[in-house]
Phi, psi and omega in degrees: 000139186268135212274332188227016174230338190061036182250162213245109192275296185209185189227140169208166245211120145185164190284002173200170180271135178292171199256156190287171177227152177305000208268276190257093192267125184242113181255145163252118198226163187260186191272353169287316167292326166296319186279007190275305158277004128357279200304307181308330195294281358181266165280049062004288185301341174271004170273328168102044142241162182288176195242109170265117171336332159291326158309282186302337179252013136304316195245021171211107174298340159299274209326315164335287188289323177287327189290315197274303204324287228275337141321279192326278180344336181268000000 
């Protein structure tokens, strides 16, 4: 997630969580949640926009619960 448009730029695979950047916020989500933002990315894109974090976590209460953790943690 980009740190200052909130907007969710890509989703990538990895074996620990990679480290934030002044930049880049890196949430760790399940696979319920991915295919949730799957669906937003899906039209997002024909509109020729990005998936803004407040969309997903609208409709997905894990995605939710990663934001305020990954807030506390900060």
């Amino acid at each position: 997630m980009d740190k200052q448009s909130n907007l969710i730029t890509g989703v990538i695979t990895a074996p620990a969580q990679p480290t934030d950047t002044a930049k880049i916020l890196f949430i760790k989500i399940g696979e319920l949640t991915l295919n949730k933002y799957y669906r937003l990315l899906s039209k997002a894109r024909k509109k020729g926009l990005l998936v803004d974090t407040g969309e997903l976590a609208a409709i997905s209460h894990a995605f939710l619960d990663s934001l305020v953790e990954t807030d506390r943690k900060r």
